[in-house]
One Martini backbone bead per residue (centre of mass of N, CA, C, O) as a GRO file, in nm:
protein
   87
    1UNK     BB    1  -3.157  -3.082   6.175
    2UNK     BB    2  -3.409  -2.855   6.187
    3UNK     BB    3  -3.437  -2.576   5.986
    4UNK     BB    4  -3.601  -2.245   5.998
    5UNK     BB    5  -3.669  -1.949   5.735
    6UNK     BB    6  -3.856  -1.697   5.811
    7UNK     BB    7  -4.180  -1.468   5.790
    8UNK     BB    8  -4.346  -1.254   5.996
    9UNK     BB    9  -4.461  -1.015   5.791
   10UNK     BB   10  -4.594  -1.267   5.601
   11UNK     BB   11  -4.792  -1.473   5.500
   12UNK     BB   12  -4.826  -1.865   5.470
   13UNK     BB   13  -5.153  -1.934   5.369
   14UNK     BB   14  -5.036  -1.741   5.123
   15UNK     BB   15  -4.959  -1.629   4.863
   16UNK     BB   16  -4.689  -1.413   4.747
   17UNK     BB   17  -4.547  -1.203   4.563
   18UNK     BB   18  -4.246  -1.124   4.483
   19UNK     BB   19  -4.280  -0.833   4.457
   20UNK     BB   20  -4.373  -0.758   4.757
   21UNK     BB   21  -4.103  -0.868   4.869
   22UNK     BB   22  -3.937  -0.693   4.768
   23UNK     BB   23  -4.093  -0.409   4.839
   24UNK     BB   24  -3.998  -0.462   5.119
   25UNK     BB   25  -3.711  -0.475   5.125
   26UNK     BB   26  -3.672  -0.167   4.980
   27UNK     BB   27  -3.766  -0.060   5.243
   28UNK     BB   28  -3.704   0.142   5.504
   29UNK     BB   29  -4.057   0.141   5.592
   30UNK     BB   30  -4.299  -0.068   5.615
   31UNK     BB   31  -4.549   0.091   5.633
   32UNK     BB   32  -4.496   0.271   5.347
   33UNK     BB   33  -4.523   0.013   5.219
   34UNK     BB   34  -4.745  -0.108   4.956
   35UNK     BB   35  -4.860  -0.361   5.142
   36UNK     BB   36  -5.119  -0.545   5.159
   37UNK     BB   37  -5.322  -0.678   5.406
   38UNK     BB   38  -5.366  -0.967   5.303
   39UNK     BB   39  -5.027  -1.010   5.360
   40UNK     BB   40  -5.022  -0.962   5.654
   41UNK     BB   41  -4.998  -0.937   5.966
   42UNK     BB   42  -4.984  -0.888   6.304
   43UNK     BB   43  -4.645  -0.818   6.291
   44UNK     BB   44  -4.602  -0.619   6.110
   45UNK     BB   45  -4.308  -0.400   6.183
   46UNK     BB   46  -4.271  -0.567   6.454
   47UNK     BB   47  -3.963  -0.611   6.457
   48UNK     BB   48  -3.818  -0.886   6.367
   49UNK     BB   49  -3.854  -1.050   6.037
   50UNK     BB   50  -3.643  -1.306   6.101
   51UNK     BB   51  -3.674  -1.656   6.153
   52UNK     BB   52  -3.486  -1.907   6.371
   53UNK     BB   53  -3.581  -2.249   6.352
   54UNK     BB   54  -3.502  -2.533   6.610
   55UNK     BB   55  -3.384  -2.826   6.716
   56UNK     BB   56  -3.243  -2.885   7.057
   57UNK     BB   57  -3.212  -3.083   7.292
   58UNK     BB   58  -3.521  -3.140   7.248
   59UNK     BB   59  -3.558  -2.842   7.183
   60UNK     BB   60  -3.725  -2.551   7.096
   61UNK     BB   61  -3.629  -2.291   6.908
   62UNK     BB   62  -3.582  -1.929   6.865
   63UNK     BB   63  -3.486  -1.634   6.659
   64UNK     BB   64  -3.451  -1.307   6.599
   65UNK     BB   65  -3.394  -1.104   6.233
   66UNK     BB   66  -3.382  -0.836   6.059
   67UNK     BB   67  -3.173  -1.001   5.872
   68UNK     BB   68  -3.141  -1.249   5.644
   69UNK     BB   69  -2.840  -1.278   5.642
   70UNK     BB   70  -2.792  -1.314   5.982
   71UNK     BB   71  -2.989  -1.588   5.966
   72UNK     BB   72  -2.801  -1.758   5.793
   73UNK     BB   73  -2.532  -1.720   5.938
   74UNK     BB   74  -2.685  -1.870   6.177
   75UNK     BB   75  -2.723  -2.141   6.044
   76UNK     BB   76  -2.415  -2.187   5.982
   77UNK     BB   77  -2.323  -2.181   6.293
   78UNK     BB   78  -2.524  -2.436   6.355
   79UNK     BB   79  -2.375  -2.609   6.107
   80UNK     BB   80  -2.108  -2.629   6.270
   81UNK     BB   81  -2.201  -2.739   6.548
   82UNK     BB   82  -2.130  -2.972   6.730
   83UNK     BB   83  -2.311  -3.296   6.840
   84UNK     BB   84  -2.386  -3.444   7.081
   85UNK     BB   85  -2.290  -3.753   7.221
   86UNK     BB   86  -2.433  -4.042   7.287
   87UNK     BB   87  -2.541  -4.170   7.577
   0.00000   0.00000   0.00000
């Protein structure tokens, strides 16, 4: 099973600096915080910031998350998952 944990707030077709991703994290307000636009996506600040994608049962699936924690704790429930038996 393929499952990927990004990030909905910050684009991925440029690097972003880690300190940047830091400075995101440690605010409260998203929007309050120094984030430059060239680094922002068009969801910046709204709703779950990170998503778990996955497929199962041949379909894909997407699930959003407000914290990274939360998100991997679920990836970890769906690699505990037994994986049906191939009819």
């Amino acid at each position: 099973m393929r499952i990927i944990i990004y990030d909905r707030w910050l684009r991925h077709d440029i690097t972003v600096p880690p300190d940047i991703t830091r400075l995101l994290s440690r605010a409260r307000d998203p929007m309050k915080a120094a984030v430059p636009d060239k680094y922002r996506t068009r969801e910046y600040g709204k709703g779950g910031r990170w998503v778990v994608d996955w497929r199962a049962d041949g379909r894909h699936r997407k699930r959003v998350f407000r914290k990274r924690a939360d998100a991997e704790a679920f990836v970890q429930s769906l690699d505990d998952t037994p994986l049906p038996a191939a009819a």
